[in-house]
N, CA and C of each residue as an Amber inpcrd file, in Angstrom:
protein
   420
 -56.9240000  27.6630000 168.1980000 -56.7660000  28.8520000 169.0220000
 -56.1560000  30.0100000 168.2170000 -54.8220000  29.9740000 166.9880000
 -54.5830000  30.6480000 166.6410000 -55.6880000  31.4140000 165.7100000
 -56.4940000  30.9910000 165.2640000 -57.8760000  31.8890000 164.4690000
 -58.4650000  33.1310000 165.3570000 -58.6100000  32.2960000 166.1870000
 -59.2830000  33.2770000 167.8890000 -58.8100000  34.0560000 167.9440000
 -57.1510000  34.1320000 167.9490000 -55.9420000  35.2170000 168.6910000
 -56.5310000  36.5840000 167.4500000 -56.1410000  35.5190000 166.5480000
 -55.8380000  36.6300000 165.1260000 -57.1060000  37.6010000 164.7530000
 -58.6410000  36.9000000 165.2000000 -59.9210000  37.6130000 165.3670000
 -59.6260000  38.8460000 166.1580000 -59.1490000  38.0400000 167.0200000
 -58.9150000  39.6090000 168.5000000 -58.1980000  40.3410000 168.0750000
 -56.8860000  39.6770000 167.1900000 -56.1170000  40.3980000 166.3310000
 -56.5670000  41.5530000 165.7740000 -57.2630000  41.4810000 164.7150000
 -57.8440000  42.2850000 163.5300000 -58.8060000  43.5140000 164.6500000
 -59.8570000  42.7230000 165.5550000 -60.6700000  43.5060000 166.3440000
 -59.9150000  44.7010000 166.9320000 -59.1750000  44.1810000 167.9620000
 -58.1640000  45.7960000 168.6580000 -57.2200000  46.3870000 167.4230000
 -57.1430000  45.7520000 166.5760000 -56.1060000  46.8590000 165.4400000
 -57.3040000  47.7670000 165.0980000 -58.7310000  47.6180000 164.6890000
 -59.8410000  47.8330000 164.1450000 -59.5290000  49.1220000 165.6850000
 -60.0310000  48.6880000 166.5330000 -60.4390000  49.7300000 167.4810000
 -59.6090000  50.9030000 167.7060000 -58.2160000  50.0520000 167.8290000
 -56.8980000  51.0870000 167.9890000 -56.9170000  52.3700000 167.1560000
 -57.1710000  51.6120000 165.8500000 -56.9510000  52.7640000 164.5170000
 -57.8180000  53.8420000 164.5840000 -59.3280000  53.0980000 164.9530000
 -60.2470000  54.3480000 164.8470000 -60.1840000  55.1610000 165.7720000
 -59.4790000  54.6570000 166.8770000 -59.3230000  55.8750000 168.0120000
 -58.3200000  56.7570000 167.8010000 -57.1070000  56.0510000 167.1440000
 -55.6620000  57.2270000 166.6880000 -56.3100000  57.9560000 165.4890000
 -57.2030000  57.5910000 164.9370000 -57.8010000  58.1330000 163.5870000
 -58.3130000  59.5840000 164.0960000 -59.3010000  59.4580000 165.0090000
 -60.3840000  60.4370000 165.5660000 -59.6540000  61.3040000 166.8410000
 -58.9150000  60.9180000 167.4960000 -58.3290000  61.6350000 168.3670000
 -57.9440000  62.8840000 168.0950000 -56.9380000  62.5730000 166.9570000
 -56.5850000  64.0860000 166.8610000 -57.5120000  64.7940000 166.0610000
 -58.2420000  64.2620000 165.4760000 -59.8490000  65.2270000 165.0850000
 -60.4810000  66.0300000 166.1820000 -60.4860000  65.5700000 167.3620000
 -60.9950000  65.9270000 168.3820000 -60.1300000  66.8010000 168.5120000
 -58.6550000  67.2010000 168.7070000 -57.5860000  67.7900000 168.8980000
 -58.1250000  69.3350000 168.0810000 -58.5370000  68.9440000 166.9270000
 -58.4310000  69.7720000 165.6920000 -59.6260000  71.5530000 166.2280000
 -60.9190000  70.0800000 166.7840000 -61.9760000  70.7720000 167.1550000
 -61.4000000  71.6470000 168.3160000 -60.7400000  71.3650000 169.4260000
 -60.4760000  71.4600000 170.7630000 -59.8280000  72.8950000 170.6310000
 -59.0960000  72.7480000 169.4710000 -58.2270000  74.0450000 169.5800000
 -58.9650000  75.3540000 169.3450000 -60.2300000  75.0910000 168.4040000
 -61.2490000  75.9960000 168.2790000 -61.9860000  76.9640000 169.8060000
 -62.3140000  75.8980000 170.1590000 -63.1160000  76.2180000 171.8110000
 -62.4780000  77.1410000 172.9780000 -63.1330000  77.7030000 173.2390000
 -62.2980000  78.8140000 174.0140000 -61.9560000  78.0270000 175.3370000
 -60.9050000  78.3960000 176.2910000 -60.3600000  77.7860000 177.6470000
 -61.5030000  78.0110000 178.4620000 -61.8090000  77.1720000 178.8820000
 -62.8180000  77.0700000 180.2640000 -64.0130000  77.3740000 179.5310000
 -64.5740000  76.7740000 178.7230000 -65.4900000  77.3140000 178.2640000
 -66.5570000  75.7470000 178.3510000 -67.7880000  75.4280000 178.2410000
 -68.2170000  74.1720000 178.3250000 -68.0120000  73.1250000 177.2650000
 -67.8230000  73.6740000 175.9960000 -67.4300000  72.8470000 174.7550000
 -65.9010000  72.4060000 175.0280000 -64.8130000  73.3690000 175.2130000
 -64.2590000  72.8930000 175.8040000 -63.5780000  71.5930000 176.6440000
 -64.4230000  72.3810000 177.6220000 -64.5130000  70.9060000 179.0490000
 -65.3410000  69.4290000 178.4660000 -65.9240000  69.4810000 177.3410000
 -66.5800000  68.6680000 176.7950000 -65.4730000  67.7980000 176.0840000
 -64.7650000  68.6150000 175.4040000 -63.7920000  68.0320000 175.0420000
 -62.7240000  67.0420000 175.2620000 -62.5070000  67.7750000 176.4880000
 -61.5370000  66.9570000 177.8800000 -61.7230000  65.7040000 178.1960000
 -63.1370000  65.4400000 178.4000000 -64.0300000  64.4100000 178.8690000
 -63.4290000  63.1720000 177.5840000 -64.3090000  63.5400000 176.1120000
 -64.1500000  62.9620000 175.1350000 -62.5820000  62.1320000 174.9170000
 -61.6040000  63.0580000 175.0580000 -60.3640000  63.0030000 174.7520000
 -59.7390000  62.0740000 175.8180000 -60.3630000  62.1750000 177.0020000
 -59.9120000  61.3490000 178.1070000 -60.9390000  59.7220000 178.0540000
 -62.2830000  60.1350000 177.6950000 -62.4370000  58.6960000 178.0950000
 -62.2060000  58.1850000 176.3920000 -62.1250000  58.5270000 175.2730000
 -61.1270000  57.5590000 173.9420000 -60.0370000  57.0520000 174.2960000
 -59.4210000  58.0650000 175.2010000 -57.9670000  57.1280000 175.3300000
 -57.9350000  56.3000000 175.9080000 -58.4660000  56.5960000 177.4150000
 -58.5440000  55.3010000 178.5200000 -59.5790000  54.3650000 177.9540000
 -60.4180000  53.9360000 177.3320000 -61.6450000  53.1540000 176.8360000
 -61.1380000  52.8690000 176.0050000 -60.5790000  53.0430000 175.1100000
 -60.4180000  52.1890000 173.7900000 -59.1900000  52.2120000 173.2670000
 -58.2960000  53.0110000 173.2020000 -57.3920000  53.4640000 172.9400000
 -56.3270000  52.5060000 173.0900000 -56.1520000  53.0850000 174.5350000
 -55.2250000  52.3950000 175.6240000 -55.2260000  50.6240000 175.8040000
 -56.4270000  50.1870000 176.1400000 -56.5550000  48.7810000 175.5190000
 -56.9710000  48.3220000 174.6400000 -57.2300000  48.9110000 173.3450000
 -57.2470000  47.9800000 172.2820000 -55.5720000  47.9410000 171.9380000
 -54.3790000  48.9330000 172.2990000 -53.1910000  49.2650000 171.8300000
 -52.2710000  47.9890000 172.7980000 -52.7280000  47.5320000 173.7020000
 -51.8820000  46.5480000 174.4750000 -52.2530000  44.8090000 174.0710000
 -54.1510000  44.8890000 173.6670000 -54.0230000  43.6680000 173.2320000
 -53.6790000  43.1810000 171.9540000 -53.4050000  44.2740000 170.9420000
 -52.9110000  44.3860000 170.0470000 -51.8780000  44.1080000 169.8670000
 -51.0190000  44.6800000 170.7250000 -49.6070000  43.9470000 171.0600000
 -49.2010000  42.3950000 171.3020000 -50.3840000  41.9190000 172.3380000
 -50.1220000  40.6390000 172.9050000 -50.8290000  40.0710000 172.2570000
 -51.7880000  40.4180000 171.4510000 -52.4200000  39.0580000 170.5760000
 -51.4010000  39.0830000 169.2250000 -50.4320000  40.1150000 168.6870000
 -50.0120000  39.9970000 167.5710000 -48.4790000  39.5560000 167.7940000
 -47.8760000  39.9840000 168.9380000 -46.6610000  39.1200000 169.7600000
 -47.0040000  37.4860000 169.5610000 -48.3740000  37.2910000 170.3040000
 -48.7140000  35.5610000 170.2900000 -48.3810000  35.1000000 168.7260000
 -49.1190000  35.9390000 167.8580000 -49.5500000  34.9740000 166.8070000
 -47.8350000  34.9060000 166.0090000 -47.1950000  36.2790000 166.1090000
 -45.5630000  36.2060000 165.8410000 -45.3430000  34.9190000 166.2400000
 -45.4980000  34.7950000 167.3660000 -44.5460000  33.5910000 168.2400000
 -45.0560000  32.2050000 167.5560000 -46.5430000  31.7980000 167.7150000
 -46.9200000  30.5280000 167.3540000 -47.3860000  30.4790000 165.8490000
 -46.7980000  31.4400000 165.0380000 -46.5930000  31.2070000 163.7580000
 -45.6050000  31.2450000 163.0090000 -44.4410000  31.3530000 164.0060000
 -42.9580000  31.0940000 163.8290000 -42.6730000  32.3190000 162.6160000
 -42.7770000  33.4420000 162.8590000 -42.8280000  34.5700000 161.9480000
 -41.2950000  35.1630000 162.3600000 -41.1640000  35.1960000 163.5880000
 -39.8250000  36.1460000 163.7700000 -38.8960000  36.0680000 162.7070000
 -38.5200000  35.5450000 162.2220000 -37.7570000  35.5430000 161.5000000
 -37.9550000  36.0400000 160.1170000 -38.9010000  36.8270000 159.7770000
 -39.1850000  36.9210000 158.5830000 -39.0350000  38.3770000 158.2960000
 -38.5680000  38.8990000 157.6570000 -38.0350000  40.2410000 157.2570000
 -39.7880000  41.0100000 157.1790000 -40.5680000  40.8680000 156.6350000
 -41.8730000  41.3800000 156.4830000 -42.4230000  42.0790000 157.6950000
 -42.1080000  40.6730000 158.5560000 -42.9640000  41.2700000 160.3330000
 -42.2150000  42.2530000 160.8830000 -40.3260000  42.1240000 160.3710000
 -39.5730000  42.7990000 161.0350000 -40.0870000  44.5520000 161.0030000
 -40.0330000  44.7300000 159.0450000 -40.7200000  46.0670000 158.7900000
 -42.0030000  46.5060000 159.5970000 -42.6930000  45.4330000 160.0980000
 -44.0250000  45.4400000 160.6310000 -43.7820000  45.8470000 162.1130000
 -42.9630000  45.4190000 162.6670000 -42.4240000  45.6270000 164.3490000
 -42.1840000  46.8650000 164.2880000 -41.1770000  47.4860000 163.2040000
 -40.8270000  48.9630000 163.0510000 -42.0750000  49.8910000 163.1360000
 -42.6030000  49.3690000 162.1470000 -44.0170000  50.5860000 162.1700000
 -45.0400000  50.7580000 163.1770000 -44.9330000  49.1090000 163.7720000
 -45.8630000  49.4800000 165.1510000 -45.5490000  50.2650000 166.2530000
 -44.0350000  50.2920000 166.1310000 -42.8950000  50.6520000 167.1920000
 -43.7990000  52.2320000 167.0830000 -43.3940000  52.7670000 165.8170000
 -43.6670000  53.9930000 165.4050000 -45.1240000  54.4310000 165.8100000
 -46.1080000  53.7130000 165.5530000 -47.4540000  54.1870000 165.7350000
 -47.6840000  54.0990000 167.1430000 -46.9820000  53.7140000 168.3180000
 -47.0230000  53.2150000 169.3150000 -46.6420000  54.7950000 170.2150000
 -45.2650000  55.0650000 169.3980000 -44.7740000  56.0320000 169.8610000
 -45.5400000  57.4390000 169.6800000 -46.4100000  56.9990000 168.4860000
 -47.3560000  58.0130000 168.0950000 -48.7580000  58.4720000 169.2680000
 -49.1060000  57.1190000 169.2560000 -49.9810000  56.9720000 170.5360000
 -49.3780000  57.8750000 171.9600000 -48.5320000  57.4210000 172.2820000
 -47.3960000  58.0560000 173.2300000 -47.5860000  59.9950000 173.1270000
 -47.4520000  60.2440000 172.4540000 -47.6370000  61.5610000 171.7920000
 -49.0960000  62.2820000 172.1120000 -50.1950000  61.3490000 171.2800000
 -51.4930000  61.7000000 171.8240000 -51.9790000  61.5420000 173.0160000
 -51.4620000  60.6320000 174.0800000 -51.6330000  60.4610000 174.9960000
 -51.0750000  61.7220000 176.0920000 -50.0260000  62.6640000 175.5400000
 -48.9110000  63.4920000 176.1750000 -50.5750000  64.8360000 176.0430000
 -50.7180000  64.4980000 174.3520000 -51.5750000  66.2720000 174.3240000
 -52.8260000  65.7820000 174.6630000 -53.6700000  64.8070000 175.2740000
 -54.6790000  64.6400000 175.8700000 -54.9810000  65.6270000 177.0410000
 -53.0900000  65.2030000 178.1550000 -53.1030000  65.8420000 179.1600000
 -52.5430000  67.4790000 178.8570000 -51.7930000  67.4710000 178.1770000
 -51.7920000  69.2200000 177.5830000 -53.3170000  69.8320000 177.6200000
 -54.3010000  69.2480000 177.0530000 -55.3570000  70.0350000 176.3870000
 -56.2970000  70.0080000 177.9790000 -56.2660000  69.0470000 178.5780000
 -56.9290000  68.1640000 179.6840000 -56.3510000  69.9330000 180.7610000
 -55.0350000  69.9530000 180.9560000 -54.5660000  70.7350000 181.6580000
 -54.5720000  72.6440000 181.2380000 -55.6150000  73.0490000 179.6800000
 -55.0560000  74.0150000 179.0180000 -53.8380000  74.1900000 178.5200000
 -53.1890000  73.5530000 178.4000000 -51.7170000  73.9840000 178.0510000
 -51.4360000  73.7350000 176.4510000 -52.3530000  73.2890000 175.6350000
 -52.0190000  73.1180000 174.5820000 -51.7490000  74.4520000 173.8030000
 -50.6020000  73.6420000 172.5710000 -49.3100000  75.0540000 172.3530000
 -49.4540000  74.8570000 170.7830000 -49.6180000  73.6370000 170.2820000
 -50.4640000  73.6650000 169.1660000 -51.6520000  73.9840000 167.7660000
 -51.3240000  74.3190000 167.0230000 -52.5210000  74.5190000 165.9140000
 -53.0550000  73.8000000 165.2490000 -54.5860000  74.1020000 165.0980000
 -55.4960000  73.0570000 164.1970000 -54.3860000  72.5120000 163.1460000
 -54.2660000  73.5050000 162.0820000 -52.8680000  72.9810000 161.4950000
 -51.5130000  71.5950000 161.4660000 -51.3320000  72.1580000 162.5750000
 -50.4180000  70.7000000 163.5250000 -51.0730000  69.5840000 163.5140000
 -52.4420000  70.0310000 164.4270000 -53.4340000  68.3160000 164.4750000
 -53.6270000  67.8420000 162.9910000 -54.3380000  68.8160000 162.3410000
 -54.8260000  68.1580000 161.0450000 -53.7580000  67.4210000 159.6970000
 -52.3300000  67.5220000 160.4260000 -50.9250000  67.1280000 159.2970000
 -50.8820000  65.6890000 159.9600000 -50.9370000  65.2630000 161.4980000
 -50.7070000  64.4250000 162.1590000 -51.7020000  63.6780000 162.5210000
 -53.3570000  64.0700000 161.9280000 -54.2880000  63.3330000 161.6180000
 -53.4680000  62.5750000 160.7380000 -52.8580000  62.7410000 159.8940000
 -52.8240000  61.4820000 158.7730000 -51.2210000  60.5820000 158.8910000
 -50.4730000  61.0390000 160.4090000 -49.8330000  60.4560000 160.1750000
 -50.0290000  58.8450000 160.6870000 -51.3110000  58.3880000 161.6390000
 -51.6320000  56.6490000 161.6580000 -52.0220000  56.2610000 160.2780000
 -52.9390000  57.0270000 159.5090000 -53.1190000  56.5930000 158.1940000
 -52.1210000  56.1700000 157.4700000 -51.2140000  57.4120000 157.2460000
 -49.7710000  56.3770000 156.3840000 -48.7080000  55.3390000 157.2680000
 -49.1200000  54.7180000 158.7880000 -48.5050000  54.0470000 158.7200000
 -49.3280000  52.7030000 159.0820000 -50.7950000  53.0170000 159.1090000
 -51.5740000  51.8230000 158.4970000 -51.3590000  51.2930000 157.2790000
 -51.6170000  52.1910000 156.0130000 -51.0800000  51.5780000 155.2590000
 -50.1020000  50.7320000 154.7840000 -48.9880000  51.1280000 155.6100000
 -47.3510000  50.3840000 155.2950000 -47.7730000  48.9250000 156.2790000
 -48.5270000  49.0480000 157.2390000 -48.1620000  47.8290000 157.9480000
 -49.2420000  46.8240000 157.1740000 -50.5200000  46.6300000 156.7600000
 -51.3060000  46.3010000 155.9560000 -50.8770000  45.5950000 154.6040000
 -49.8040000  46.8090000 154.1740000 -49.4720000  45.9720000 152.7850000
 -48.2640000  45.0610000 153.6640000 -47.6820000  45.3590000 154.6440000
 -46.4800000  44.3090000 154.7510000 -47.0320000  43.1540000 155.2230000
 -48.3700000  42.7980000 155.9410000 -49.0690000  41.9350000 156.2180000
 -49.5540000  41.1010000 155.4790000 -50.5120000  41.6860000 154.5600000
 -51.0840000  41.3400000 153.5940000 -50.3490000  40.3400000 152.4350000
 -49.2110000  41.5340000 152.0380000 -48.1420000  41.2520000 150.3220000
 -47.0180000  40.5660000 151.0690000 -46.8040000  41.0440000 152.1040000
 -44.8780000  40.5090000 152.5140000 -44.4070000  40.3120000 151.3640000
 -43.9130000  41.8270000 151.0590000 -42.7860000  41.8980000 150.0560000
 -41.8090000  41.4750000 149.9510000 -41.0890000  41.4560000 151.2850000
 -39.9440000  40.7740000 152.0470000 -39.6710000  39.2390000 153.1190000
């Protein structure tokens, strides 16, 4: 069973990423488009069904399939996963964030510049990376 978990594992991290990846791409575009305009409202749509469709649950089974495999691979204790808990904590909270300017942009209210999106496009990238190598190498 633990192979299974860890498949599903890899799968929703796979999905999660590409949606925190592209989101704020969409963000980037969004800010371009004039208010009320149909590209726009196109936008809205996009931005709302990534999050709720893929987003949102690949980010919870991600949690509970990588909680499981913590648990029945007797990992807690290992300084590596700990760094690893941190960064998910972080990308989680990140999610949290995109989820906030979905409904900003959803509502017009976004206060933001392409600028902004396109610095914070890369901030899941650098903390894919950190969790990957702590997975992978466990330095610690």
């Amino acid at each position: 069973m633990y192979e299974w978990i860890k498949a599903l594992h890899i799968i929703a991290v796979i999905s999660w990423m590409a949606g925190m990846l592209y989101l704020p791409r969409l963000f980037v575009y969004h800010c371009e488009a004039e208010l009320g305009s149909k590209q726009s409202e196109t936008f809205k749509v996009m931005e709302r069904r990534l999050l709720k469709a893929i987003i949102n649950p690949a980010m919870i089974v991600t949690w509970f399939a990588g909680l499981y495999l913590a648990w029945s691979g007797h990992w807690f204790s290992s300084s590596w996963l700990h760094g690893k808990l941190a960064l998910v904590i972080i990308l989680s909270g990140v999610h949290g964030f995109f989820s906030r300017w979905v409904k900003d942009f959803a509502a017009d209210r976004n206060t933001r510049s392409q600028k902004f999106y396109r610095i914070i496009n890369e901030v899941p990238t650098v903390l894919m990376i950190f969790i990957v190598i702590l997975v992978v190498v466990k330095p610690f």
